[in-house]
N, C-alpha and C positions, 0 to 999 in steps of 0.2 A: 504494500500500500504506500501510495507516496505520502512522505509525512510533512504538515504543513507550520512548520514553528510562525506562530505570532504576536509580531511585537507589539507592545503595548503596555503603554504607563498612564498613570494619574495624572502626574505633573506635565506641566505646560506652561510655558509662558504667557503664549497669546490667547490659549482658550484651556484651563488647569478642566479635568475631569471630564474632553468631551469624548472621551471613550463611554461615557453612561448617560450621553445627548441619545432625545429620545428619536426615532424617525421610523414613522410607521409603524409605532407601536412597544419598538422593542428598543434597547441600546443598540449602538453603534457596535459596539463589544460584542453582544450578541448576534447581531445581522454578521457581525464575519463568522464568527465561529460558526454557526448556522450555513452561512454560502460552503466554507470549506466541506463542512460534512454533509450538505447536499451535492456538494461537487466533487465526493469521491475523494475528499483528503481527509488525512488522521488528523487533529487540529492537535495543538501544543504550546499554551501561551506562554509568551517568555515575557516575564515584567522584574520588579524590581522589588528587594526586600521592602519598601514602604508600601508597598503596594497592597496594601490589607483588601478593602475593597475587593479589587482584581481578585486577590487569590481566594477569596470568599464566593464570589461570583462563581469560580472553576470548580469548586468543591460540590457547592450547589445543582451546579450544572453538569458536575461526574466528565468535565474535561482536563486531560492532563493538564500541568503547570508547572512552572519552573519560576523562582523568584532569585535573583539574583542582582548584580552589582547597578546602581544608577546609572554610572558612570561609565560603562565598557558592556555596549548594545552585546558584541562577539564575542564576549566571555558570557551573559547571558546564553545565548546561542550552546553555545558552547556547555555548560551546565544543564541547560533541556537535554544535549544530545547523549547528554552524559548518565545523566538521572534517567533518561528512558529509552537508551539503547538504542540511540540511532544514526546510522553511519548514512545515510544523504538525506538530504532534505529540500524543502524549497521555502522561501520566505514570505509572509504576509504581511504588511503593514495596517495596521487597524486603522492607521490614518485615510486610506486604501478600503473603502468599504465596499465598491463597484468590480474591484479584481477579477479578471477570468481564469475561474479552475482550470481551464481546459487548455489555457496557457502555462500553468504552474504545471501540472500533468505533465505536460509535451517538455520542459524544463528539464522535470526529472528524469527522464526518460536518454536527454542530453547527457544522463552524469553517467553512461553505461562508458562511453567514453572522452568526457574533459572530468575537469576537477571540480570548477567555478564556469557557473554559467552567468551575466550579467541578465538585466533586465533588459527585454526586448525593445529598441528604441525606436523600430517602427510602428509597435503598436500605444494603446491609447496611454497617457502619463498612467504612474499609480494598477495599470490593469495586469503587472507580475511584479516580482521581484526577481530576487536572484535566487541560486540553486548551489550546493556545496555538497563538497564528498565532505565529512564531520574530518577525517585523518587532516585536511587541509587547515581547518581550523587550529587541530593541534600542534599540527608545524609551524602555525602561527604565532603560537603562545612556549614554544620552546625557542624559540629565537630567543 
């Protein structure tokens, strides 16, 4: 199954908590986790130890979670992959709540052979991110 880590914090400068902005009924936070698991990905949010809320929300909702550093998004990353055993992945941005599964999918599928896949720059802003074998991350963090 492709696994889908998403990032997502509380804090904000220009808009603090709109991960829990309502639209359509439900959060922002939810409509992704929600698209990912209609769209055939394992969801995985990666936030940050202040993140009560958030990690409240995931427990609630029986969705993996990973709380980690404020400061260092790919050591997050990096500690999801770690805590639930997952060597690739593809990335979500909760800021990103429009994303195409079917982009992130096709991503993964990319990591049979590269390492790091970027984010598609001809398609629409914000509709993928990027894609990582997890060992790459690690080789990152041993420099």
């Amino acid at each position: 199954m492709t696994v889908a880590i998403i990032s997502v914090r509380e804090a904000s400068t220009r808009l603090p908590n709109k991960c829990f902005l309502n639209i359509a009924g439900r959060s922002i936070i939810k409509h992704v986790i929600e698209r990912c698991q209609q769209g055939g990905l394992d969801p995985i949010v990666a936030t940050t130890t202040e993140d009560a809320a958030i990690v409240g929300l995931c427990q609630l909702a029986r969705v993996k979670c990973f709380a980690g550093s404020s400061d260092d998004k790919l050591a997050r990353w990096l500690g999801a992959c770690d805590q639930h055993s997952v060597e690739s992945f593809v990335t979500v941005d909760c800021d990103d709540p429009l994303f195409d599964p079917r982009l992130s999918h096709a991503q993964f599928e990319e990591l049979r052979t590269c390492n790091i896949i970027s984010p598609d720059t001809n398609a629409y802003l914000g509709s993928n991110g990027w894609a990582f074998k997890t060992e790459v991350l690690r080789e990152i963090y041993a420099r």
